[in-house]
Each structure stands twice: as C-alpha cells, then as structure tokens.
C-alpha positions in Angstrom: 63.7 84.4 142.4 66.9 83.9 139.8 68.7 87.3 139.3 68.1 88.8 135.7 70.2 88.1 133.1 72.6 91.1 132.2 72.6 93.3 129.4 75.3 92.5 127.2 76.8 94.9 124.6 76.5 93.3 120.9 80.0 93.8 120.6 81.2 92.6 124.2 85.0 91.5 124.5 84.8 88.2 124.1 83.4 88.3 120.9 86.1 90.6 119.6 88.6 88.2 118.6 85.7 86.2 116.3 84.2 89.5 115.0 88.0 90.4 113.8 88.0 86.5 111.8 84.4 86.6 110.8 82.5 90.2 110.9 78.9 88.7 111.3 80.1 86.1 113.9 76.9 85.5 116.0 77.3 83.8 119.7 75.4 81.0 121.0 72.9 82.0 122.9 72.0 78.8 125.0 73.6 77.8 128.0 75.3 74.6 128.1 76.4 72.0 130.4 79.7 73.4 130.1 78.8 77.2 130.3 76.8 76.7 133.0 79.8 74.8 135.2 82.0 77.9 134.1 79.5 79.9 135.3 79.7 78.5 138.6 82.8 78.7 138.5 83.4 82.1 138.1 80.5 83.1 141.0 82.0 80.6 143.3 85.8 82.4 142.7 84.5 86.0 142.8 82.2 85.1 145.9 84.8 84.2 149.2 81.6 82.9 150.8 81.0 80.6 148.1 82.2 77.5 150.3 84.6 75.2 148.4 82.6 72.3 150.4 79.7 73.4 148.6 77.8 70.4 146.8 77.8 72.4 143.4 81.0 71.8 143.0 82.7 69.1 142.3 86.5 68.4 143.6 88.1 69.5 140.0 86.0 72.9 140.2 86.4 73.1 144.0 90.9 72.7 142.9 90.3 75.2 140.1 88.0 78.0 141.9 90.9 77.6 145.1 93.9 78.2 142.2 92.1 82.0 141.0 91.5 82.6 144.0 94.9 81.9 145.5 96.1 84.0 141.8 94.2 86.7 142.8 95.0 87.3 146.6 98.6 86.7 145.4 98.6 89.7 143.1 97.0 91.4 146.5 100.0 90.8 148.9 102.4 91.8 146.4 101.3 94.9 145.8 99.5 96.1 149.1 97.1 99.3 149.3 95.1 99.0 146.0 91.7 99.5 144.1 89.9 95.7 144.0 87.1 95.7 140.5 85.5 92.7 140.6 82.6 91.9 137.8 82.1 95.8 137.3 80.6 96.5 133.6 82.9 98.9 131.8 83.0 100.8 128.6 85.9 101.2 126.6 85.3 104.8 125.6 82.1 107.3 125.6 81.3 106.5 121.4 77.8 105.7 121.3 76.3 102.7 119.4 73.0 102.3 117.8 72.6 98.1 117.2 68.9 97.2 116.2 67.1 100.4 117.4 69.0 100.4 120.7 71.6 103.0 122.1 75.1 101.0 123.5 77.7 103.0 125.3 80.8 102.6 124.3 82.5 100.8 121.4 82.5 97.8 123.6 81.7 97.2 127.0 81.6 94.4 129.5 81.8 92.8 133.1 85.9 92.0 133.9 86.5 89.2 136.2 89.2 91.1 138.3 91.0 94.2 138.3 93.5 95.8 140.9 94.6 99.0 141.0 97.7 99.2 142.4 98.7 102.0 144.6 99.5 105.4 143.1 97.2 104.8 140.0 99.7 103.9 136.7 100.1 100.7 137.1 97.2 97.8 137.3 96.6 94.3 137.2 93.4 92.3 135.2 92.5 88.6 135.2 90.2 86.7 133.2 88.7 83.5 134.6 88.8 80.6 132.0 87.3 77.4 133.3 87.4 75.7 130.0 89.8 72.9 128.5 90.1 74.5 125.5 93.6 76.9 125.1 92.8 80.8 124.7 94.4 83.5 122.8 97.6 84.5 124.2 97.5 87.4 126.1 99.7 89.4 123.9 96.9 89.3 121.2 94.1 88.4 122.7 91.1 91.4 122.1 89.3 90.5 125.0 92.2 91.4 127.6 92.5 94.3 125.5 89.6 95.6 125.4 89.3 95.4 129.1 92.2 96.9 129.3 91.0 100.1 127.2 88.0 100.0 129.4 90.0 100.0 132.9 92.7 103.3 131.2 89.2 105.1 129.8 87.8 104.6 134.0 91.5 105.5 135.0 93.0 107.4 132.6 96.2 107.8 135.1 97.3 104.3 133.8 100.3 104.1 132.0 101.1 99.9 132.8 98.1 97.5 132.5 99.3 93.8 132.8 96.4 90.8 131.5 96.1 87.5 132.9 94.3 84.9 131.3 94.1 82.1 134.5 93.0 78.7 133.5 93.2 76.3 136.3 91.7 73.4 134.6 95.2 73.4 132.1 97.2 74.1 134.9 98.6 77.2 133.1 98.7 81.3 133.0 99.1 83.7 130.2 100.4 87.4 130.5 101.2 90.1 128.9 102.1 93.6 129.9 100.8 96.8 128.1 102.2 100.1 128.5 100.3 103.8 127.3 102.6 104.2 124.2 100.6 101.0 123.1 97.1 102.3 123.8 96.4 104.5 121.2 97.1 100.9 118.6 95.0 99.0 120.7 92.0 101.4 120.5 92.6 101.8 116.7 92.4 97.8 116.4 88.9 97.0 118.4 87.1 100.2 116.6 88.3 98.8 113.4 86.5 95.5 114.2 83.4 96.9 115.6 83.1 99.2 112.4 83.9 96.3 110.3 81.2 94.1 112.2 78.9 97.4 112.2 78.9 97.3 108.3 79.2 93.3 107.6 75.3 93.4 109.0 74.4 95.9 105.8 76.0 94.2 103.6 76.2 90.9 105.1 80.2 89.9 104.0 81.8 88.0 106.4 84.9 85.5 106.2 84.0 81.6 106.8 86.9 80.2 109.2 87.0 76.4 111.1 87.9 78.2 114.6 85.1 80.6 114.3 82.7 79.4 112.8 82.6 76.4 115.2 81.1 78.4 118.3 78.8 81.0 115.6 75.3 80.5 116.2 74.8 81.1 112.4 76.1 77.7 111.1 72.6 76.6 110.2 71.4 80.1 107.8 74.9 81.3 106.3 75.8 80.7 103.0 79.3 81.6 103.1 80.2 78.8 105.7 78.1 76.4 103.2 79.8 77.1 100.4 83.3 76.5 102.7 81.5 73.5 104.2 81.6 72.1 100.3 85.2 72.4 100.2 86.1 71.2 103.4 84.4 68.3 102.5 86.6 67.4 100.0 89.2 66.2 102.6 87.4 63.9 103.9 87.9 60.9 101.2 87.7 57.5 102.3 90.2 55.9 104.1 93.0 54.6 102.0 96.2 52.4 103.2 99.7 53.3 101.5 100.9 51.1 98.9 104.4 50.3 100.4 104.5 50.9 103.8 108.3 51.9 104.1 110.6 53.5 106.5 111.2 56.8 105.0 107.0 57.0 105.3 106.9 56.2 108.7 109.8 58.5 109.4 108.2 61.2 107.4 105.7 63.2 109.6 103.4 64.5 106.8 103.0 60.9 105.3 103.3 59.3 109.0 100.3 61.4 109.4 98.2 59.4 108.0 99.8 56.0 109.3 98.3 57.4 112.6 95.2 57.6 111.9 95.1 54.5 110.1 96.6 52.9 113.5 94.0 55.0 115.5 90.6 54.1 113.7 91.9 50.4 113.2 92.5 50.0 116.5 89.3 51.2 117.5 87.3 48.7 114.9 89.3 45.8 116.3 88.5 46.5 120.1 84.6 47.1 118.9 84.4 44.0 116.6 86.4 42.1 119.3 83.5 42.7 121.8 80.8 42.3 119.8 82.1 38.8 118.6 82.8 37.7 122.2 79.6 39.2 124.0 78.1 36.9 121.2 79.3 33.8 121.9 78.8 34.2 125.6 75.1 34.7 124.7 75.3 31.8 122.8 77.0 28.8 124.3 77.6 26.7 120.9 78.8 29.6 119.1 82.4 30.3 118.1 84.7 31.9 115.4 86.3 29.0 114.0 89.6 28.5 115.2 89.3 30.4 118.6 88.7 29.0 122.1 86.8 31.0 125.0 89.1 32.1 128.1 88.7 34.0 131.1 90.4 35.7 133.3 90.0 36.5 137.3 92.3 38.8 139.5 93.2 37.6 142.8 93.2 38.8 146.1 96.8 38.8 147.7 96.0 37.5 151.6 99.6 37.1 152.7 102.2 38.9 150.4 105.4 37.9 152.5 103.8 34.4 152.4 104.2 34.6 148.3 107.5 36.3 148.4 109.0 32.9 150.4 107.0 30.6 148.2 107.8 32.6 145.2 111.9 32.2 146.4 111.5 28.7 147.0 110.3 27.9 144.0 113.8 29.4 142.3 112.4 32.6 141.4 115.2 35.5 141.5 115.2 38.6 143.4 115.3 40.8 140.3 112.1 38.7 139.4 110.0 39.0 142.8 111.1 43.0 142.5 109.1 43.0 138.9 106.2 40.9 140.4 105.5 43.0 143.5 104.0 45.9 142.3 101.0 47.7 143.3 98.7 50.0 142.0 98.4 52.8 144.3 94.9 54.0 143.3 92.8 53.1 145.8 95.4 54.6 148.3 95.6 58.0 146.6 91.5 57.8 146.6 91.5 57.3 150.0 94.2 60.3 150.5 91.9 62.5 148.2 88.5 61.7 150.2 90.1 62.7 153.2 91.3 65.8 152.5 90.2 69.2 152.3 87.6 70.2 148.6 90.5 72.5 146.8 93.6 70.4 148.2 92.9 66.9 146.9 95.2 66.8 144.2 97.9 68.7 146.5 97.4 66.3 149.0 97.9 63.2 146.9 101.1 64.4 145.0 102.6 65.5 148.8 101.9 61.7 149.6 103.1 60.2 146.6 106.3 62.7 147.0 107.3 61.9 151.3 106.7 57.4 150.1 109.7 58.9 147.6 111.6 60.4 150.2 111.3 57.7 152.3 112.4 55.4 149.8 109.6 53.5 150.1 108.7 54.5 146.3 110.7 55.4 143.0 109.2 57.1 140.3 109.4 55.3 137.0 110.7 56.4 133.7 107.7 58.3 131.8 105.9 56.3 129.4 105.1 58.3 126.2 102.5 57.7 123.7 100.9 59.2 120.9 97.1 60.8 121.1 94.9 61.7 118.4 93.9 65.6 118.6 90.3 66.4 119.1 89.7 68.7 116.5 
C-alpha cells in the first residue's frame, strides 16, 4: 500500500520566500514529472539501501543522489561524534496557528533533508536537497534554510552556529551560509512577519503580483491582481521589428544588441523550419523544386584503413599540417562505451578520468573552448 501523504503546515519553509513576494501565494498541488523525479531523488539520497543500480533511476539521478550523499558523509568525517536528523518534521517555535478551522504548531514547520549536530551541541550543520535545474535563493537569504534553522535552535536551543547548505548536484554547485545566535532573534522576527502578513492577506485578500512567484502559484487562473499585471506585461510583447540601420555602435551596445539576438535567434529558427519543410517537400515530390535550387545529398563514410588514407592522402601532395586537420575523431561513442561500463553514480567521473590519462599520454590535446551565445529560458 503507498505510505500516506504527510501533513504539511500551510506555511511550510519552502513557501516562505513566495509568501514574503506575494502574501496569498498558493502552491501547486499536483505532482509533476519533475516533482516526482526529485522526489526520488531525495528518498533514494536519504535511504543508503536505495541502490544506485536501481532501475528508477537513471545515470544523471544515480551521479546526483551519489554527490549528496558523498556531501553529507563528508560533513560526518569532519566532524566525528554527532546528532544525524534526517527528514524529521520540526517546528520553529511553540506559537499556535489556527488555518481553516485547523490547529498548526508552530509559526512554520517542516521535514529538513539533513541536519548534524556536531559534538558538544553549539555548532550544527543543515542541507537541503535541490534536484532541480532551476538556481535557488542563496543561502544567505534564503527563508527556507532559515527557517529550518530556527526550527533545529528552538529543538536545541544550546546552538549558537547553524551553517545551511543548499546542495544541487544537477548544477554542479553548493551554496552556504553560516548563522550565528546574535542573528536569531532577526531571523525569527522576519518569517513571523511573513506568516502574519500571509495570515491577514487571506482576510483581506491583498497580495503583490510578481513574474518569479507568480509562475509556480496555483492561483494564476482566479487572481485578479496577476490579471491586471498580466495586461501590462503584455504590452512588451510587440511584434517583432528590425532596426532601421543596423550599425556598429548598436551591435556593440548590449541593451540595443539585445534585441539583435533575438532577431538572430528566432530567424534562425524560421530558416532551419522553412528549410525542412521546403526539402521534405520536394523529396515527396520528385518534379518539385524552388526555382533556382538543385537537390544534394550527403553520406558519411566508414574509415576501413586509416593509415591506408594517411599514405594516399601524402601521395597525393597533401601536407602534414593538412592530414593533422583531417584526422580527427569524435570520441563519443568511446566515452559511451567508458560510461556503460562503469559503475551508476561514477559515469561521468569515469569518462572525464579517461578523457584526462589520453591527455597525459599525449595521445589527446584539449582544444581552445568554443563560446557561443544562448538565449535564456525565461
């Protein structure tokens, strides 16, 4: 039978920092594709006999529940002989709540990922698990570290230093910050302040319509306040319009180059479209063609005998420097066959280590980096 679902307090920590933006922000109460693969995620990194071979998960997850893992014994061996919290529900102080006819403990309250107490009780550690892609809060400000913090000092009020980890594996990056108890009392004073606010948005119902909230608020459909923004953000979105004189002081300037880009971006993407659509056509249809174009093809070969080439290649007068530019591979489908034989969790390690000893050997260089523009998902 599946486990119930845990009760959640209405004002649980990772809501804080949209409650704080927008008072009546509302979560989404559906799981996702997404959600349910951080999900995993987290279980699998919490659960040591969650096998990284396990078919759930695939070799990025597998790589990214080995790296909090690996985070979190790390923080173990370093400081030996402490207090392990794992997943333990936690309220911030002993305030009680009334939401809808029903009694909450604590201002806020939730389930932290990790927490260790080192030894001697005043100094601790807490991470949060992010599986996502998208970037969080830093550390520094972010109200959902802090409120688990409050919530670990109000269990253990012998803290003095409480240090937050936000882990994210999937960008390869970790953000802390260090709190000490002269910082407490301010921290407390800023999540009550946006609990109360929040408590008294759902009399009144005034809340503040912003792009980064709003996006993940479950009451984008109903609210009138994000309408009315919606009507005004829509403004910007005017049909697109080519510069007069393209110049070089425009291309050089970012704010006008801005729009350059995206000019480049979405033509780009309508010539590769049309392009298809024009030559899928006239392969359909044998006595069709744009005037003034001709039909080619092209067809990779096979390299049997690559010495063989090099000699013919020579004899027919082409330089050294020449046959050095012509000989490269792609080493793809060697670092796929590195990553399917090695370990779920060190695919990626195993690749780079191979890539790294054909450098040492010199049987590999690595090339200058090639850098390009990309268009921000927004």
């Amino acid at each position: 039978m599946p486990e119930p679902k845990r009760a959640h307090h209405p004002f649980s920590p990772s809501k804080l920092q949209y409650l704080e933006a927008s008072p009546l922000f509302k979560g989404e109460d559906h799981e996702t594709e997404k959600s349910l693969a951080g999900t995993k995620q987290h279980d699998a990194t919490e659960d040591d006999k969650f096998s990284l071979d396990d078919p759930r998960l695939n070799d990025e997850e597998a790589e990214a529940v080995l790296a909090c893992r690996n985070f979190r014994e790390d923080i173990k061996r370093k400081h030996p002989g402490g207090i392990a919290l794992s997943e333990v529900y936690l309220p911030m102080d002993d305030d009680k709540l009334e939401v809808d006819g029903v009694i909450w403990e604590g201002t806020t309250a939730g389930y932290l990922d990790f927490a260790w107490i080192r030894a001697g009780g005043t100094e601790a550690e807490i991470c949060d698990w992010k599986f996502g892609l998208w970037s969080v809060e830093p550390a520094e400000n972010n109200l959902q570290g802090i409120a688990y913090l409050l919530s670990l000092v109000f269990a253990y009020p012998s803290l003095k230093k409480v240090t937050v980890h936000f882990v994210c594996p999937h960008q390869n990056s970790v953000d802390s910050h260090t709190f000490t108890s002269d910082q407490f009392n301010n921290l407390s004073l800023r999540v009550k302040t946006v609990v109360s606010r929040a408590l008294q948005a759902r009399k009144d119902s005034n809340c503040t319509a912003t792009v980064s909230t709003c996006l993940w608020c479950a009451n984008k459909g109903t609210c009138p306040v994000l309408a009315k923004f919606a009507l005004k953000v829509g403004h910007k979105y005017a049909p697109a319009e080519v510069p007069e004189n393209v110049t070089p002081s425009l291309m050089t300037d970012p704010a006008s180059s801005t729009q350059l880009c995206g000019i480049a971006d979405l033509m780009a993407a309508w010539a590769k479209a049309v392009r298809a659509q024009l030559t899928a056509h006239a392969i359909e249809n044998e006595d069709w063609l744009p005037e003034g174009y001709v039909m080619r093809s092209r067809q990779d070969n096979k390299i049997l005998d690559w010495k063989g080439i090099r000699a013919a290649a020579k004899a027919a007068g082409v330089t050294e420097a020449q046959l050095d530019e012509a000989m490269r591979i792609t080493l793809t489908p060697i670092d796929k066959a590195i990553s399917d034989m090695s370990e779920r969790g060190g695919k990626k390690i195993a690749v780079a280590a191979f890539k790294e000893s054909l450098v040492q050997q010199k049987l590999m260089e690595k090339e200058s980096p090639i850098y390009f523009l990309e268009r921000l998902k927004t």
